[in-house]
N, C-alpha and C positions, 0 to 999 in steps of 0.2 A: 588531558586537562586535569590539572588538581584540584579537590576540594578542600583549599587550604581557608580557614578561617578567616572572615575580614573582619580588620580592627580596628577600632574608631577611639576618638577623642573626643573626651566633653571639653566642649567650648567655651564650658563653664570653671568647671573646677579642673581640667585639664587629666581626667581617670580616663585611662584606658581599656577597651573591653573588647568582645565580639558582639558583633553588629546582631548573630541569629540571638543573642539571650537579650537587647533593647527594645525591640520594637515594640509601639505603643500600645496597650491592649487596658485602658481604663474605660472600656464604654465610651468610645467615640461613636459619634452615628456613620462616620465614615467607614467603619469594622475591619476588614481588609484591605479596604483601598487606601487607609489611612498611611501615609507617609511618616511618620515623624516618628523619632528615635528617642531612647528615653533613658539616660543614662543610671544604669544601679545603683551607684553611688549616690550624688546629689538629687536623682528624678529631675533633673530639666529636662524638658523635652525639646528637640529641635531639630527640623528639617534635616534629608542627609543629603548633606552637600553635595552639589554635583561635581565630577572627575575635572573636567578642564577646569570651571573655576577654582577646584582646590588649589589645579597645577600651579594659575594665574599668581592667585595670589600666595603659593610658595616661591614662583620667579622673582615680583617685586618684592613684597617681604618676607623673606627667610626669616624664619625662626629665629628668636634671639635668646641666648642662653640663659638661664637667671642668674641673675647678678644677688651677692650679698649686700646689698644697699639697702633692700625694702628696709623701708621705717612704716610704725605706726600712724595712722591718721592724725592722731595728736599732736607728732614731730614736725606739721609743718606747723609754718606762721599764715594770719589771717591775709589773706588775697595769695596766696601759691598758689600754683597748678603741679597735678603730680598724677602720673599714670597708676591707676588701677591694678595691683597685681592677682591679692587672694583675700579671701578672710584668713585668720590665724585660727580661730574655733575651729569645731567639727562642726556645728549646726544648721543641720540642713534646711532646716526652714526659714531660717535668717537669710542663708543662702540663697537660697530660692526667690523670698521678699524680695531684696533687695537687686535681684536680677531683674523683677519686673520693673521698676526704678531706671534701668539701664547699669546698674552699676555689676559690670562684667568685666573680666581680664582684658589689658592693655585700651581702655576707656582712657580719657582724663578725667581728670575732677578737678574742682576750683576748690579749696576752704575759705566760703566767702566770713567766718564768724568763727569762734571759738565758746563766747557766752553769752548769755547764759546756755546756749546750748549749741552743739558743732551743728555747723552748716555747711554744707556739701552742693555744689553745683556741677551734674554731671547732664549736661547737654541745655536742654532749655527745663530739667527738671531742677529743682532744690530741695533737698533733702533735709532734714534736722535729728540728729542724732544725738543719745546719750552718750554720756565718756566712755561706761564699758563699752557699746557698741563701736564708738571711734575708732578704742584701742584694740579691738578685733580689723580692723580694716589696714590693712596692710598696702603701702604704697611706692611707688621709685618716683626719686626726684625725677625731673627731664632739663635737660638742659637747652 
């Protein structure tokens, strides 16, 4: 049996690491029993995935390559919908914000408004965001 290191993906910002340097250690009261992974990079924390479910949903959706399409949140027109890719900053706490929000990789989002200030609909949440912020938000049309 090998002790080969397991490698995980944030399901966030999409960094890839080893599982033994994430796990969660901010003083939960849970201590060791605590479950959730905690990625280096952005710090989202979240659950690790179980093995068949991973398999599951790599069977129905394969991975899909990235396309050079993403546009800025700006690019679309008021009432589009358009999948969620990244932010364009490095800012991990925006990041993170806005994670609580729902707004994660391959979400949709609605642009229900542009002024006075952008408006974003990402499930039953709505969002109101500044232009910089917009223009960090990075999106693919869908067809």
């Amino acid at each position: 049996m090998s002790d080969k290191p397991v490698t995980m993906k944030c399901p966030l910002c999409g960094f890839e690491f080893e599982k033994a340097n994430a796990v969660c250690h901010h003083g939960c009261p849970m201590g060791r029993f605590c479950k959730l992974i905690r990625c280096p990079s952005c710090q989202y924390e979240f659950p690790e995935p179980s093995r068949p479910l991973t398999w599951l949903a790599k069977l129905i959706h394969p991975p899909r390559p990235r396309r050079p399409d993403a546009l800025d949140l700006t690019g679309l027109d008021a009432g589009e919908t358009a999948e969620f890719v990244g932010l364009a900053g490095a800012n991990e706490s925006r990041r993170h914000t806005l994670s609580l929000y729902g707004l994660v990789p391959g979400v949709h989002v609605t642009l229900q408004q542009k002024r006075p200030a952008y408006v974003v609909r990402v499930g039953e949440t709505e969002l109101a965001l500044e232009a910089d912020i917009a223009r960090e938000i990075l999106v693919r049309r869908t067809a």
